[in-house]
Biopython code that builds the backbone (N, CA, C, O; Angstrom):
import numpy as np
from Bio.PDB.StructureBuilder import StructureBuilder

atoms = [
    (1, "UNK", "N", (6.001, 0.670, -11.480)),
    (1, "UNK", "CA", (5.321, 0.928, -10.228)),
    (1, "UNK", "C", (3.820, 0.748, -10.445)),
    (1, "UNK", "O", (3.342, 1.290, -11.441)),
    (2, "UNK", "N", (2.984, 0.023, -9.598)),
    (2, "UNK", "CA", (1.475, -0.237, -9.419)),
    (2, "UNK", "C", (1.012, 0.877, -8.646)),
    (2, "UNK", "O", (1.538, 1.219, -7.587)),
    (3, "UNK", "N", (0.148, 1.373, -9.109)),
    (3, "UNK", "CA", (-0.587, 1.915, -7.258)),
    (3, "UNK", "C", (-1.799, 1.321, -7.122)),
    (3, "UNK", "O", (-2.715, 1.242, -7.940)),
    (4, "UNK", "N", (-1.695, 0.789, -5.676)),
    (4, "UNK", "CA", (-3.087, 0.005, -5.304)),
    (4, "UNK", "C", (-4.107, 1.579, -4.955)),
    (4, "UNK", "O", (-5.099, 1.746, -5.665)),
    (5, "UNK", "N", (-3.895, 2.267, -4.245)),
    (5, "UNK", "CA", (-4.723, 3.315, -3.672)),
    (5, "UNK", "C", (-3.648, 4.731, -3.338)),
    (5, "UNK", "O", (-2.454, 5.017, -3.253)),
    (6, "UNK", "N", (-4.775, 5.232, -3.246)),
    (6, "UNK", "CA", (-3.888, 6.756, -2.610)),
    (6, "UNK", "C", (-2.649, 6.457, -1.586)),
    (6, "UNK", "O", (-1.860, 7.390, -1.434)),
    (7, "UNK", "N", (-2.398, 5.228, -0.861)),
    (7, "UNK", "CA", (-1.902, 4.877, 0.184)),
    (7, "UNK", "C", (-0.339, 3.977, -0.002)),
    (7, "UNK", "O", (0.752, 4.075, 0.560)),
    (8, "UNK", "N", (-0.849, 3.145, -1.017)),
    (8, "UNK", "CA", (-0.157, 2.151, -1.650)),
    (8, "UNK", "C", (0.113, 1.768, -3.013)),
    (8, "UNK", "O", (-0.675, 1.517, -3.925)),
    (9, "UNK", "N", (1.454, 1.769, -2.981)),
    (9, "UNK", "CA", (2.170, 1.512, -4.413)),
    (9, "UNK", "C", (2.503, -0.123, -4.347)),
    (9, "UNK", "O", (2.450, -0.550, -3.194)),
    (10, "UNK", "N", (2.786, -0.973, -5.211)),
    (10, "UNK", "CA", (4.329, -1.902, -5.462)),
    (10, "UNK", "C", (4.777, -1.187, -6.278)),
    (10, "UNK", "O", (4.286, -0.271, -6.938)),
    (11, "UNK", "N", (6.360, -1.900, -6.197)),
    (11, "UNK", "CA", (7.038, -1.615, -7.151)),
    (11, "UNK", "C", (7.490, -2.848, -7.284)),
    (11, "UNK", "O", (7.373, -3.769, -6.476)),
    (12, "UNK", "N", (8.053, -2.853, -8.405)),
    (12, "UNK", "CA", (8.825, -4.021, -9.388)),
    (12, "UNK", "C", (10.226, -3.952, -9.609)),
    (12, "UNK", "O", (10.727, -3.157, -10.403)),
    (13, "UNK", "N", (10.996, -4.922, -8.797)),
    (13, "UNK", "CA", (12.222, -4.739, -9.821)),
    (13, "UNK", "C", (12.500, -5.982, -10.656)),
    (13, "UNK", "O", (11.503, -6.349, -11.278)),
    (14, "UNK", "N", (13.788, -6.865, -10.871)),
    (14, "UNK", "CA", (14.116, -7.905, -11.300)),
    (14, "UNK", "C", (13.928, -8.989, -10.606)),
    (14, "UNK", "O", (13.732, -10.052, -11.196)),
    (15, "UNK", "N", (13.954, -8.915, -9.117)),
    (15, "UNK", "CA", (13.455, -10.385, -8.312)),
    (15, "UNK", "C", (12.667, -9.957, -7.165)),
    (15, "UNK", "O", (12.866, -10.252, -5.987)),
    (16, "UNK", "N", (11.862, -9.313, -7.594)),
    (16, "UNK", "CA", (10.703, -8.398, -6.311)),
    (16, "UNK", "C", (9.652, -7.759, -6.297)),
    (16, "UNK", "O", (9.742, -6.626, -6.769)),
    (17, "UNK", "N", (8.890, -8.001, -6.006)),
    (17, "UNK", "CA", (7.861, -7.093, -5.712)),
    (17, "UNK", "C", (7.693, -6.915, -4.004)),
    (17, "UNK", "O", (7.566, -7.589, -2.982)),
    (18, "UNK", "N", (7.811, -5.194, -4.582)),
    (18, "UNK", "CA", (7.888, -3.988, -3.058)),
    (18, "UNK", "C", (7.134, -3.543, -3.047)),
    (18, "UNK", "O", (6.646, -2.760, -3.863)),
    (19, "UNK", "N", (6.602, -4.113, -1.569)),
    (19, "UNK", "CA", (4.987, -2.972, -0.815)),
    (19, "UNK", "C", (5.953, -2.299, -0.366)),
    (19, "UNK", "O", (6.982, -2.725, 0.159)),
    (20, "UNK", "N", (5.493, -0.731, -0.656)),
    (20, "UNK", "CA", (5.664, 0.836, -0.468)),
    (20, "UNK", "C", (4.318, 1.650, 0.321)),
    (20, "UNK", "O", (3.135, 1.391, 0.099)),
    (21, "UNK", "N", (4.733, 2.491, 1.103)),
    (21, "UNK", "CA", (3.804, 3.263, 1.894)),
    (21, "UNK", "C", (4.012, 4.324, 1.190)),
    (21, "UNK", "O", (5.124, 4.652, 0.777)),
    (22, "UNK", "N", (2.617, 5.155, 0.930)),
    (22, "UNK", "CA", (3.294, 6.472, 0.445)),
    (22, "UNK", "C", (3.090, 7.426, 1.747)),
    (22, "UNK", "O", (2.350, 7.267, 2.717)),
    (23, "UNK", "N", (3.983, 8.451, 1.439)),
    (23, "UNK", "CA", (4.343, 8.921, 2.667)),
    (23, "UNK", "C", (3.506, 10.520, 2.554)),
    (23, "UNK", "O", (3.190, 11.261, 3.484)),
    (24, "UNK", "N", (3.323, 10.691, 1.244)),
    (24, "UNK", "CA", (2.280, 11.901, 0.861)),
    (24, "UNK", "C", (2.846, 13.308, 0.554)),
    (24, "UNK", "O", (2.288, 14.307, 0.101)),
    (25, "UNK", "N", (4.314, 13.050, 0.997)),
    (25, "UNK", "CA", (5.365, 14.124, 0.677)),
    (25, "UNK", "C", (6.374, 13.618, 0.047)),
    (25, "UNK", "O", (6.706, 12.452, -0.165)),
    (26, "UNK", "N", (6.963, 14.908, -0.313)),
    (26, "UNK", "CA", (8.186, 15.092, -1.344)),
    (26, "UNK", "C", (9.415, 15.865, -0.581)),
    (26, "UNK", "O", (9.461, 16.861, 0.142)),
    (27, "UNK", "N", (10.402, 14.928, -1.088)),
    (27, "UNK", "CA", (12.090, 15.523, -0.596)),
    (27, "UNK", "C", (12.813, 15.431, -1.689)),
    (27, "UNK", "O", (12.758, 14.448, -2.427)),
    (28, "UNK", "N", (13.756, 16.712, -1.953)),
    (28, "UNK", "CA", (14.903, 17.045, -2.835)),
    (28, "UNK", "C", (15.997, 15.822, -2.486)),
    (28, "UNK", "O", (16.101, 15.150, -1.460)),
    (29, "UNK", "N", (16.760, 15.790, -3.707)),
    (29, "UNK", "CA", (18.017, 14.717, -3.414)),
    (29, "UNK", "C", (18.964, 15.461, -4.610)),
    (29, "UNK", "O", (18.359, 15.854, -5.608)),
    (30, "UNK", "N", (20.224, 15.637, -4.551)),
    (30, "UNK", "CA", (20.999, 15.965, -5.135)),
    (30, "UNK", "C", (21.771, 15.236, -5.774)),
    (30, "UNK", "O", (22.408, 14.424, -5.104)),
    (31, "UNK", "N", (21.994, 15.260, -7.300)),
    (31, "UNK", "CA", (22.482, 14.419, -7.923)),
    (31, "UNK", "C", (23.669, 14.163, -8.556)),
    (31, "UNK", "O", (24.178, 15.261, -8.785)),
    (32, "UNK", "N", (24.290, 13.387, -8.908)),
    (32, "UNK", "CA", (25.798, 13.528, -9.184)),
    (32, "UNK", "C", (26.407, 14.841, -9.712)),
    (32, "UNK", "O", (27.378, 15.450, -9.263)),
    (33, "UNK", "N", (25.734, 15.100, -10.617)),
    (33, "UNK", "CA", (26.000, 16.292, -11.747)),
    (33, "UNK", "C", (25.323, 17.617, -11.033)),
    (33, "UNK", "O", (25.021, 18.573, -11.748)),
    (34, "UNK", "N", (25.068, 17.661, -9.479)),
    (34, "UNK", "CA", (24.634, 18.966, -8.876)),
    (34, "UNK", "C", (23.404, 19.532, -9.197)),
    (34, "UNK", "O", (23.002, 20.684, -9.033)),
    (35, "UNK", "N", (22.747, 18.339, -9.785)),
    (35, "UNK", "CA", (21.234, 19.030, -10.109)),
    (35, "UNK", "C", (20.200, 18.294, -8.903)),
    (35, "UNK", "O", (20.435, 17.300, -8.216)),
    (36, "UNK", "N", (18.865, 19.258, -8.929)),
    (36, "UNK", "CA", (17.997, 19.082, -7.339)),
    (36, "UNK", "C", (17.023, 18.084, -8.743)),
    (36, "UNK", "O", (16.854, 18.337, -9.936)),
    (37, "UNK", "N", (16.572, 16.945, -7.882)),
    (37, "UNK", "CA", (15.708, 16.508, -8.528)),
    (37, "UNK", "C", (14.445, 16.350, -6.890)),
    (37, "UNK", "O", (14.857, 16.147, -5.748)),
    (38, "UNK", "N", (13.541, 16.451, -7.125)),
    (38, "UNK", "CA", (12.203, 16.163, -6.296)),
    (38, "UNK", "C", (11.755, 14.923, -6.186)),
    (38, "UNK", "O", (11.393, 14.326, -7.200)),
    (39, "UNK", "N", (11.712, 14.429, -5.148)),
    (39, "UNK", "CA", (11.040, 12.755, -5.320)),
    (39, "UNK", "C", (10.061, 13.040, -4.115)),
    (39, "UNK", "O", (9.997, 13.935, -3.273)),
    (40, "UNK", "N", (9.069, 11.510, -4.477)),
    (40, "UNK", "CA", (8.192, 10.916, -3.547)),
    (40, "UNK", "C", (8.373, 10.364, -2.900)),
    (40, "UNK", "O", (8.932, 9.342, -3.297)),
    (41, "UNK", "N", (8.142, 10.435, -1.492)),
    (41, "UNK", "CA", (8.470, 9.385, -0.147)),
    (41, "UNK", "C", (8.014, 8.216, -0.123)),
    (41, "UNK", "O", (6.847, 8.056, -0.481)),
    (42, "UNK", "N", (8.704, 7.223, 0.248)),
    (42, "UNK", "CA", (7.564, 6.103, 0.669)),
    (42, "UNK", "C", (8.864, 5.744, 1.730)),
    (42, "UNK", "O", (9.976, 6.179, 2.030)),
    (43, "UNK", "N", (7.634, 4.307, 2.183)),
    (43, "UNK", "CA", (8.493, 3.439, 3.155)),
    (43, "UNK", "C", (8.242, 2.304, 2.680)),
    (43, "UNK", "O", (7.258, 2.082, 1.975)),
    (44, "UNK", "N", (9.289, 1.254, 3.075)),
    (44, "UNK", "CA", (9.090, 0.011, 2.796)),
    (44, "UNK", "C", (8.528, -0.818, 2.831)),
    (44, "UNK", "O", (9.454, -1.420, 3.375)),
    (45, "UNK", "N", (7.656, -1.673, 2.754)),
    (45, "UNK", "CA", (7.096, -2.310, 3.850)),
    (45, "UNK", "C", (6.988, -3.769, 3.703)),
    (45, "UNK", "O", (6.226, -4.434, 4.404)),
    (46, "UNK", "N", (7.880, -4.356, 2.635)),
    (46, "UNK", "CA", (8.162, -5.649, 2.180)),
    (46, "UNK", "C", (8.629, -6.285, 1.124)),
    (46, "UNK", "O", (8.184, -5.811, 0.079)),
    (47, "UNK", "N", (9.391, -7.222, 0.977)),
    (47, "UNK", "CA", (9.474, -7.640, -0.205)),
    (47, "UNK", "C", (9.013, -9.336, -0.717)),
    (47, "UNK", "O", (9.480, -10.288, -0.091)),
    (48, "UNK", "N", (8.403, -9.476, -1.478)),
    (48, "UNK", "CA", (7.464, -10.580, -1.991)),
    (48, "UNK", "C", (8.082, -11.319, -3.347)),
    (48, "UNK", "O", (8.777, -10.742, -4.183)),
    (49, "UNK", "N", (7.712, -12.615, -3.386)),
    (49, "UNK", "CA", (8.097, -13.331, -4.276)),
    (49, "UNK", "C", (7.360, -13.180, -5.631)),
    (49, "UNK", "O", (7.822, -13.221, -6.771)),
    (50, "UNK", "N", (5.556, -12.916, -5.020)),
    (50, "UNK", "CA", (4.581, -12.761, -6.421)),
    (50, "UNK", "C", (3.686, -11.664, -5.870)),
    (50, "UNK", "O", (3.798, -11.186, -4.741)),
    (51, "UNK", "N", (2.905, -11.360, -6.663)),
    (51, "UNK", "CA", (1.992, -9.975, -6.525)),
    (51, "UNK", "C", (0.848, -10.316, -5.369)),
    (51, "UNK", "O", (0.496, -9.624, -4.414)),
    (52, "UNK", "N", (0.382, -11.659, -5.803)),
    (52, "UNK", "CA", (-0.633, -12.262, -4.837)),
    (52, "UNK", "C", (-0.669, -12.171, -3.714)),
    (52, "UNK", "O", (-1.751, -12.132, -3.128)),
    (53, "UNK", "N", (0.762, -12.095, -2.931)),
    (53, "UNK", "CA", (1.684, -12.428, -1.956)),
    (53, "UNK", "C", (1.174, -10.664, -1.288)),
    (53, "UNK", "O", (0.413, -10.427, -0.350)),
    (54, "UNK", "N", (1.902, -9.697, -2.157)),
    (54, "UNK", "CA", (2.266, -8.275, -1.972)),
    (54, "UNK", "C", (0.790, -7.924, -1.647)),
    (54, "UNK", "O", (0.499, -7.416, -0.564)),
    (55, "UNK", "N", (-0.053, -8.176, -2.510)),
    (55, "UNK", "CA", (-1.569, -7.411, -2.545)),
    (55, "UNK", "C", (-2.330, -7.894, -0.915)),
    (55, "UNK", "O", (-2.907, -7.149, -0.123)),
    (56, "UNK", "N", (-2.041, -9.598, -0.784)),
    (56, "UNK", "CA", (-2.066, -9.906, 0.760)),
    (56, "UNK", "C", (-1.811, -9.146, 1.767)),
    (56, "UNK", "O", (-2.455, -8.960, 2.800)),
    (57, "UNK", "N", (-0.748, -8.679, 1.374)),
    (57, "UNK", "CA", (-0.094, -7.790, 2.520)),
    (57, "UNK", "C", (-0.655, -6.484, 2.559)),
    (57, "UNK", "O", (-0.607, -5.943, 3.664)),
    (58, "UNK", "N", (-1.062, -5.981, 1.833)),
    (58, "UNK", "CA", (-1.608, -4.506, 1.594)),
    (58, "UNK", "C", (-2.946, -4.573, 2.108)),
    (58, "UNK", "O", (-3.227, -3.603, 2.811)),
    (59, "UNK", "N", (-3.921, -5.483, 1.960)),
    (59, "UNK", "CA", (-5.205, -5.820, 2.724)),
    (59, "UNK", "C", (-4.964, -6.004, 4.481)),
    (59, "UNK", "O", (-5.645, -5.574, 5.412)),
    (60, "UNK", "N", (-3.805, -6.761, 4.476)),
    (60, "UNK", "CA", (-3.274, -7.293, 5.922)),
    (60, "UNK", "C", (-3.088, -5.691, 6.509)),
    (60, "UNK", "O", (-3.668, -5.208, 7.482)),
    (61, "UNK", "N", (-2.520, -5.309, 5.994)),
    (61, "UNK", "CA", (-1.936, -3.345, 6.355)),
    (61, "UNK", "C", (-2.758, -2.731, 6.945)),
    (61, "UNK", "O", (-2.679, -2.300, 8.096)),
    (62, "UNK", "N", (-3.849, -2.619, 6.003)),
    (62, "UNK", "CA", (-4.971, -1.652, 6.056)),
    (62, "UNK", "C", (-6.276, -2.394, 7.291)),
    (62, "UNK", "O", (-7.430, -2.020, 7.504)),
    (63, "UNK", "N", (-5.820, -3.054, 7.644)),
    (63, "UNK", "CA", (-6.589, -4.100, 8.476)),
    (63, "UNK", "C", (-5.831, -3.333, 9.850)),
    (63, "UNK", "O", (-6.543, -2.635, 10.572)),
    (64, "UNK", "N", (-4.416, -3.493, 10.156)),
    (64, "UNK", "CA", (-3.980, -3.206, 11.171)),
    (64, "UNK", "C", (-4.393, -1.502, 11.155)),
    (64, "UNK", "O", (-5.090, -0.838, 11.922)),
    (65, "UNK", "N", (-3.828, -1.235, 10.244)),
    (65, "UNK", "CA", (-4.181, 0.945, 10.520)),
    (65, "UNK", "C", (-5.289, 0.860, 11.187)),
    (65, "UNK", "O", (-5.321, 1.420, 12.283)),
    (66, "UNK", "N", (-6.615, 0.062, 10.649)),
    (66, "UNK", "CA", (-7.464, -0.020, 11.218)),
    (66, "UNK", "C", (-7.938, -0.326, 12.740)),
    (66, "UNK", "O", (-9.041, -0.417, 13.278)),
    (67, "UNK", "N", (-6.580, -0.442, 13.190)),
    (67, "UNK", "CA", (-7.126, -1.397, 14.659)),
    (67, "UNK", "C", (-6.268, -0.654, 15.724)),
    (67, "UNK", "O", (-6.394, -0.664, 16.949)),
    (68, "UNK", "N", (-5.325, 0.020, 14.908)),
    (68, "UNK", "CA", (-4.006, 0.286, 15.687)),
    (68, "UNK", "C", (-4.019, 1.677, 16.657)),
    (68, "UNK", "O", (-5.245, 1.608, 16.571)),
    (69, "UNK", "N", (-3.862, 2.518, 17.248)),
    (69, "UNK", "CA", (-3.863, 3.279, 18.307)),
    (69, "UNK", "C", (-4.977, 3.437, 18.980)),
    (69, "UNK", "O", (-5.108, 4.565, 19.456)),
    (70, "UNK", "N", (-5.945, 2.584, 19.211)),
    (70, "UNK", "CA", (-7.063, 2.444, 19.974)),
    (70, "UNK", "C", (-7.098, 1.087, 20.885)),
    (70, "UNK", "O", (-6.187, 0.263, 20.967)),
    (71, "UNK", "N", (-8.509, 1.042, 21.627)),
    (71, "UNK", "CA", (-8.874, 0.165, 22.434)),
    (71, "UNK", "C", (-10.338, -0.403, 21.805)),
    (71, "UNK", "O", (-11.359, 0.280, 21.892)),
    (72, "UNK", "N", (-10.322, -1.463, 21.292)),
    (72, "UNK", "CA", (-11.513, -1.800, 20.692)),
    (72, "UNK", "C", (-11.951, -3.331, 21.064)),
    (72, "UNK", "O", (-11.255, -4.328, 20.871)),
    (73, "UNK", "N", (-13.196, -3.298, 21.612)),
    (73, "UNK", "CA", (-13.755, -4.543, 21.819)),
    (73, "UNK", "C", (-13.959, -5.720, 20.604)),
    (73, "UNK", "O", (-13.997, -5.255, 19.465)),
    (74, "UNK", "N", (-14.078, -7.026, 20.717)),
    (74, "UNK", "CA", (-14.037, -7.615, 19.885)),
    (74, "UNK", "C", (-15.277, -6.976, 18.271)),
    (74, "UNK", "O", (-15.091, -6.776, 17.071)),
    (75, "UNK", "N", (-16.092, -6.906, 18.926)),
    (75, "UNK", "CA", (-17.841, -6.701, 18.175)),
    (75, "UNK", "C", (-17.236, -5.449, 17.148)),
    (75, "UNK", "O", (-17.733, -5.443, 16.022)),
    (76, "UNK", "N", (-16.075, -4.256, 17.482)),
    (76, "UNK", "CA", (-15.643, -3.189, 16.508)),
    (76, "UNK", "C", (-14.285, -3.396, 16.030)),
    (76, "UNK", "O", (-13.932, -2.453, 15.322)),
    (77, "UNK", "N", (-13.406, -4.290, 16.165)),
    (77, "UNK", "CA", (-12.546, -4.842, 15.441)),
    (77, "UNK", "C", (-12.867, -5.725, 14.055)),
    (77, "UNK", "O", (-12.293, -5.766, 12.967)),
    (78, "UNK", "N", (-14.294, -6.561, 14.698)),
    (78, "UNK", "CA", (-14.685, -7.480, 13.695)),
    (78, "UNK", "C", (-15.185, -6.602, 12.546)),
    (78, "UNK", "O", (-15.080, -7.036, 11.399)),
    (79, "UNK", "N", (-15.919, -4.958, 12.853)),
    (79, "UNK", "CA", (-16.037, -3.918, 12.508)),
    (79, "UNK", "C", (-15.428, -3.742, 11.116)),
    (79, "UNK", "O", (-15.699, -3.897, 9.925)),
    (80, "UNK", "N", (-14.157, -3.208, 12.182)),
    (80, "UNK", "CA", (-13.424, -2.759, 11.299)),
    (80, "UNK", "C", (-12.803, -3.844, 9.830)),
    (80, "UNK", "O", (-12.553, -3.708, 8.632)),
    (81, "UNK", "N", (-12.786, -4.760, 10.731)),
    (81, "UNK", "CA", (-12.117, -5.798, 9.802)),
    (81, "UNK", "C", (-12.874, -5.690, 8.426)),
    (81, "UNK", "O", (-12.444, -5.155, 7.404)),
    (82, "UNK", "N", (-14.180, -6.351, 8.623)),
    (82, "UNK", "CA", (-15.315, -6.072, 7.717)),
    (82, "UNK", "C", (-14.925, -5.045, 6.544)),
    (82, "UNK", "O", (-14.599, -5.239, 5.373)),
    (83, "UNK", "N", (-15.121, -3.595, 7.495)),
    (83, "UNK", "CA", (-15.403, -2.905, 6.615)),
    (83, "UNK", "C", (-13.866, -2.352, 5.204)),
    (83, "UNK", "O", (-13.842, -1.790, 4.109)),
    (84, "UNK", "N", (-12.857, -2.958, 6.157)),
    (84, "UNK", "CA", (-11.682, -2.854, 5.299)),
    (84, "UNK", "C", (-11.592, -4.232, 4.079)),
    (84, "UNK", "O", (-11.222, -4.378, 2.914)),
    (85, "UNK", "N", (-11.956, -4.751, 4.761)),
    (85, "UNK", "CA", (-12.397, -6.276, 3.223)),
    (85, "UNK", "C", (-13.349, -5.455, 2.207)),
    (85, "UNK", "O", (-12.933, -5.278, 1.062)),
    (86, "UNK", "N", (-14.659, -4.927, 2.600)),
    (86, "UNK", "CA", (-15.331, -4.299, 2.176)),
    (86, "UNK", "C", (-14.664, -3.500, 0.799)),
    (86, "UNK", "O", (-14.743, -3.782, -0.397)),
    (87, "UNK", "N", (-14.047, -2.495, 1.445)),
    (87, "UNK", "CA", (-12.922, -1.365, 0.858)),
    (87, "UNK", "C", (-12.052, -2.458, -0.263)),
    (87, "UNK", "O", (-12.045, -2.180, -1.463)),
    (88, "UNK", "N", (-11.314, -3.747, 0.275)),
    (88, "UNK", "CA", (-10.832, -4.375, -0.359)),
    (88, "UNK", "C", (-11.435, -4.620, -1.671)),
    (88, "UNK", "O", (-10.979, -4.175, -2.725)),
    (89, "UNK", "N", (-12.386, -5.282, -1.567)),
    (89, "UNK", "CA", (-13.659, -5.753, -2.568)),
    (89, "UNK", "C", (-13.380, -4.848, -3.682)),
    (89, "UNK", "O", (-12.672, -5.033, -4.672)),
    (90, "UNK", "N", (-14.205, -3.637, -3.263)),
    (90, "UNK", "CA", (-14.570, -2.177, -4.330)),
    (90, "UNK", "C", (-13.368, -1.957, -4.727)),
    (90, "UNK", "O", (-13.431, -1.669, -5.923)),
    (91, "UNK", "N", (-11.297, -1.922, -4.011)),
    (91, "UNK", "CA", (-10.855, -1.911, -4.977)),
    (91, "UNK", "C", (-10.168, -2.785, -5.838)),
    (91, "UNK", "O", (-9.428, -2.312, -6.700)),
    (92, "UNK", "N", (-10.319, -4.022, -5.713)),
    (92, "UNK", "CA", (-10.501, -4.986, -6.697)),
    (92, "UNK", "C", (-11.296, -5.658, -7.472)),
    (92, "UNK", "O", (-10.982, -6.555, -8.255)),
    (93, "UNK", "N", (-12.648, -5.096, -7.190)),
    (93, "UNK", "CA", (-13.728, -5.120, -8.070)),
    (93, "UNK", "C", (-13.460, -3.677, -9.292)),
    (93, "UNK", "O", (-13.778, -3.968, -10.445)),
    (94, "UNK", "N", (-13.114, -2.747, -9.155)),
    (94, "UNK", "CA", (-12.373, -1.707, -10.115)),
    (94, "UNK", "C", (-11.563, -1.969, -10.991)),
    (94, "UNK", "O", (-11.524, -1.343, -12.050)),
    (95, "UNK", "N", (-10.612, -3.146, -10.634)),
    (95, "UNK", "CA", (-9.713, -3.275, -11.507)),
    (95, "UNK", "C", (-10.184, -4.268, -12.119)),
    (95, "UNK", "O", (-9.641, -4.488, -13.202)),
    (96, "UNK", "N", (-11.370, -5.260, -11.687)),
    (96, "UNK", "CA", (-11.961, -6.097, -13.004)),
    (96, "UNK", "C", (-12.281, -5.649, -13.584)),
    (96, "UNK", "O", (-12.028, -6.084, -14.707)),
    (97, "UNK", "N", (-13.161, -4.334, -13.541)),
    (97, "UNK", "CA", (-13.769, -3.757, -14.570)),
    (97, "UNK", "C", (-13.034, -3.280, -15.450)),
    (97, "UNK", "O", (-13.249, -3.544, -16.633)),
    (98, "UNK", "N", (-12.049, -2.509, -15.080)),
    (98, "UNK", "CA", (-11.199, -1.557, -15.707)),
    (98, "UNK", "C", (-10.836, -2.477, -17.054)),
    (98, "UNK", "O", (-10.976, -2.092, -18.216)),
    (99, "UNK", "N", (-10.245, -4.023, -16.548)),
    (99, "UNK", "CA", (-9.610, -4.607, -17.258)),
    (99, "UNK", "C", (-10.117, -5.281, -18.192)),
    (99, "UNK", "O", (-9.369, -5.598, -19.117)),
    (100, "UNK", "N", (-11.884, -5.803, -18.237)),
    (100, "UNK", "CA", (-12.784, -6.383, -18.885)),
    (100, "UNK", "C", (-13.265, -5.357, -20.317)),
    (100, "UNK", "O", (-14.141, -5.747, -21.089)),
]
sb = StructureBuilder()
sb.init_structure("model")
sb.init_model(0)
sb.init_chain("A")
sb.init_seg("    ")
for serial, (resi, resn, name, xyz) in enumerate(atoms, 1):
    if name == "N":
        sb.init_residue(resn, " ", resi, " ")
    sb.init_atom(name, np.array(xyz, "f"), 0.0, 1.0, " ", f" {name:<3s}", serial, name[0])
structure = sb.get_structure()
């Protein structure tokens, strides 16, 4: 599992990479052998061929949250847009560093 931000995970399996929402809570699930184990919520929110693809989508995401239960003129959409590339930037400018 990746986490892009407080918001967003991928995950990895054998032919996938999954954008995940985190959902910020936790639910019990009961397991074969009658034991409670605790997990983390998420939701789905795609499945991708390469990471490039997934991380697209997670910028694309955070673009819409941005726009979504309001009424916004062009001049504060472009706004918002901005300032979520912005956000984009700083956190992929983090992980150059991290990795350099």
């Amino acid at each position: 599992m990746i986490r892009i931000n407080d918001d967003w995970i991928i995950d990895v399996d054998e032919y996938n990479y999954i954008l995940k929402r985190d959902m910020h809570r936790r639910t019990s699930r009961k397991k074969k052998d009658g034991s409670v184990v605790e997990e983390d919520v998420y939701v789905n929110k795609g499945y991708f061929s390469n990471m490039e693809k997934a991380l697209e989508r997670v910028r694309e995401e955070m673009v819409r949250e941005g726009l979504k239960d309001a009424s916004h003129t062009l001049e504060t959409a472009v706004h918002t847009i901005r300032e979520v590339t912005e956000e984009w930037r700083r956190i992929t400018a983090n992980i150059m560093e991290e990795s350099a």
